[in-house]
N, C-alpha and C positions, 0 to 999 in steps of 0.2 A: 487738243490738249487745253485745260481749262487756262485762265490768265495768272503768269507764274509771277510775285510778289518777291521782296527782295529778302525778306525773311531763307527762302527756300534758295536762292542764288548763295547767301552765306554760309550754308548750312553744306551748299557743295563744294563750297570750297575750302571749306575747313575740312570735309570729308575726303576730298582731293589727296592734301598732303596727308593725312592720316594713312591712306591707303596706300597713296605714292611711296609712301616708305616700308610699306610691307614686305618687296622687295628686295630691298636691300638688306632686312631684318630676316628675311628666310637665309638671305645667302650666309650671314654670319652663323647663321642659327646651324647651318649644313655643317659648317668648319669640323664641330665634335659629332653632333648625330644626325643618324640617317632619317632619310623623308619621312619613313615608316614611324618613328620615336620625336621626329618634330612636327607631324600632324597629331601626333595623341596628346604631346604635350600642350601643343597648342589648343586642343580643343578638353582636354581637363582640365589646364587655368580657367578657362573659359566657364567652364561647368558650375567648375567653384566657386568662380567670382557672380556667378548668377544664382545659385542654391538659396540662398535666402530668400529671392523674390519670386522660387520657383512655388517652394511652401506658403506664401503668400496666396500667389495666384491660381494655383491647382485645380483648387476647386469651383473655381467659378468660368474653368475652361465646357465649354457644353460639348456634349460626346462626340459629336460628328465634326468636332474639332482637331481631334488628337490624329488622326490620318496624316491631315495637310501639314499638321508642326512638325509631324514628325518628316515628311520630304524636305518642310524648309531647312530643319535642321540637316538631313544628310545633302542636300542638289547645294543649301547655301552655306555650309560651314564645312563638314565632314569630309565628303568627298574634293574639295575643293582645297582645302588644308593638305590634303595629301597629291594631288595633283600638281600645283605649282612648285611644292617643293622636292618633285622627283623633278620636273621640267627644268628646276635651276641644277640641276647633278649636270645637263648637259648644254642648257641655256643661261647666258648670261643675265645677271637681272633688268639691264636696260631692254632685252627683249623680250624679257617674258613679261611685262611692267608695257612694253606695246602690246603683246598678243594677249593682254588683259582686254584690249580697248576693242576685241571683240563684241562684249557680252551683249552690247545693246544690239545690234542684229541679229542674234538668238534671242534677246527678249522681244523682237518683232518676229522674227520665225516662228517661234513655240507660240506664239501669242495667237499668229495667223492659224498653223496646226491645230493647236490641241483646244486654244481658247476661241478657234471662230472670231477674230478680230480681221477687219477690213483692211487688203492688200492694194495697193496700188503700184501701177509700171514703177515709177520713179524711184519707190521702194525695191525694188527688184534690182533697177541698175546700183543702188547702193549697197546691196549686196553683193553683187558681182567684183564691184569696185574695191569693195574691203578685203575681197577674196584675191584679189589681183594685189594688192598691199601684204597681205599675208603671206602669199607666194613669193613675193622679191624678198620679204625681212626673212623668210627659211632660208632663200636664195643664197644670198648675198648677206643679210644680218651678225652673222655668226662665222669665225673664223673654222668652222667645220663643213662637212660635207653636207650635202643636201638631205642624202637618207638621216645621217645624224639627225640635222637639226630637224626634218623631220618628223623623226619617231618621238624626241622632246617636245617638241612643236604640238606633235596632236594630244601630248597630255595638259599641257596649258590652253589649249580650242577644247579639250575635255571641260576643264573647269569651270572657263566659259559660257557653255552651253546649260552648264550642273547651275551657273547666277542667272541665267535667262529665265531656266524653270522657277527655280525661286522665288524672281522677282514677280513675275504673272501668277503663282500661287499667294505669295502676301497680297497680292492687288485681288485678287479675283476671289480668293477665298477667305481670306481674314479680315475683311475690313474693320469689321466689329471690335477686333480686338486692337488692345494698345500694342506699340513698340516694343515694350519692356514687358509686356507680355508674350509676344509673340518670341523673344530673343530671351526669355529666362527659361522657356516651355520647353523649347527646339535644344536648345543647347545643353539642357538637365536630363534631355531624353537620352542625346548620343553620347552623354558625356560618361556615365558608367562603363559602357564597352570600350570606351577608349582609354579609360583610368586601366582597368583589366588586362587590357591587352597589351599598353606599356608596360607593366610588371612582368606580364606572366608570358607574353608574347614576342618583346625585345630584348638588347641585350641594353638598357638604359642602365642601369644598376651599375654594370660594371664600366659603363663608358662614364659614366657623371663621377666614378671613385678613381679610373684613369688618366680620363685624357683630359690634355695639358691646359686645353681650352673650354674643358666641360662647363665652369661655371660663368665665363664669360659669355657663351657660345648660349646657354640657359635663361642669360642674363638679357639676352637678346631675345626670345623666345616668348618668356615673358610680357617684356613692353607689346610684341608682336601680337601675344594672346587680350591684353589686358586694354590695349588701346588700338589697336590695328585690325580686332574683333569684339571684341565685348561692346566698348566705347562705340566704335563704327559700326558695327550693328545696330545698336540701338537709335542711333542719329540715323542708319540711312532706313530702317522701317520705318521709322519717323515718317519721313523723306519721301517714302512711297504714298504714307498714306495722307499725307497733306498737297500730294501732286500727283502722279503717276508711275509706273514702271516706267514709260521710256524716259520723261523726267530725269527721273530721280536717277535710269542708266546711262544718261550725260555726261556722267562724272568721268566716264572713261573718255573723254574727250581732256584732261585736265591730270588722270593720274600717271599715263606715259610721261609728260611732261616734269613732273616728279622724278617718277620711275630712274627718267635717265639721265636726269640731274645730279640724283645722287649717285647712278654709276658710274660719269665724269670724273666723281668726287673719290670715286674708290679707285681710280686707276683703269675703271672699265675701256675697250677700246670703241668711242661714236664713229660710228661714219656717215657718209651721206647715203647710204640703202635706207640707216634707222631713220632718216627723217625721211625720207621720199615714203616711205613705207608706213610710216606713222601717217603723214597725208592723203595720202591714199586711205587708210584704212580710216581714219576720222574723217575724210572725205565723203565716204559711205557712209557711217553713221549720221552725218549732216544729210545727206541727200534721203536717208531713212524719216527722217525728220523732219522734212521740209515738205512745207504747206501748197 
């Protein structure tokens, strides 16, 4: 890893709390709509709020570009918008805000896999170790069953897995391009069929003119899209390309800590599994990392 500069330390820790609180923004966001209508919503603010600098940058994207933005837009926004927020239907957010702080050992898996990137033992045992973290917060994390937490469990390792891709595709295939290019490009690609499919595919319509919490619950959805994706987005491409994927996938070392700060703060119930298990699992990502 090249020598990291204190610019790029601020930069994750302001990204940190940004993301740390996505969490708890989904789970409000849940109160009125379903996963399905709060991943579209979320990634058509998104769209929107990038449309301007999409027409800007269009044309100066070169052909054999549009493949890669188009993955980074579904592995890093899409399918991942929809993922965590089916996972909080049956995971609480302080845990699914840990089982975030997978991702950096899928950005070293995928990396080793697909991008031919060099493994070493040590990296191995920090994967085992994080797997072993993971297993106790399914365990014991969550006041449900094991298959419960579970079957929630693996759509949040889903997610995970969709920012590992990501993050080794911006690193390995996009370098050339800016942040805010890479995040107006991706996000204007998927952002049509998600405008689409909230209309004409959910029942948004009639829940936003219902229910009791529709514009609060919106209202949350919003900041979620506007600053918890747009804004982080573009700071953590940034992020990638002034340091690295694993770098820059450090952060998950910082957003648990977030995560489940603000669940305390909601009345969520901590125990000692979510820390032993948080350690464990940033325990592994350290030891993924270590020189």
């Amino acid at each position: 890893m090249q020598s990291i500069g204190l610019k790029p330390i601020l930069i994750l820790i302001a990204l940190s709390f940004i993301w740390g609180s996505s969490f708890i923004l989904i789970k409000k966001g849940l109160i009125a709509y379903s996963p399905m209508e709060l991943a579209c919503l979320r990634v058509s603010i998104s769209a929107i709020a990038f449309s301007p600098l999409f027409f800007k940058f269009y044309k100066s994207i070169p052909a054999d570009k549009w493949k890669y933005l188009l993955l980074v837009g579904l592995t890093g926004s899409a399918f991942p918008a929809y993922l965590f927020a089916y996972a909080e239907t049956g995971l609480s957010s302080s845990v699914t805000s840990v089982l975030n702080s997978l991702s950096p050992l899928w950005t070293l898996l995928i990396g080793v896999v697909i991008f031919s990137k060099k493994f070493r033992g040590i990296e191995l045992l920090g994967v085992l170790t994080g797997l072993v973290g993971t297993l106790l917060l399914l365990l014991y994390g969550d006041d449900t069953s094991f298959v419960f937490s579970l079957f929630f469990g693996a759509m949040a390792i889903l997610a995970t897995i969709c920012y590992g891709t990501s993050s080794n595709v911006v690193e390995s295939k996009l370098k050339g391009l800016s942040s805010v290019t890479i995040s107006a490009i991706s996000f204007c690609m998927i952002g049509p069929p998600a405008i689409l499919y909230l209309f004409l595919g959910t029942d948004f319509v009639t829940v936003a003119q219902t229910h009791e919490y529709a514009l609060a619950s919106l209202g949350f959805i919003t900041i979620l899209a506007l600053f918890g994706t747009v804004l982080a987005t573009v700071i953590y491409f940034h992020l990638l390309q002034i340091t690295d994927a694993v770098f820059a996938s450090m952060i998950a070392y910082l957003i648990p800590i977030v995560g489940v700060g603000w669940g305390l703060l909601d009345g969520e119930t901590i125990t000692i599994f979510h820390f032993l298990a948080m350690t464990l699992i940033l325990g592994g990502v350290y030891l993924t990392k270590r020189k």
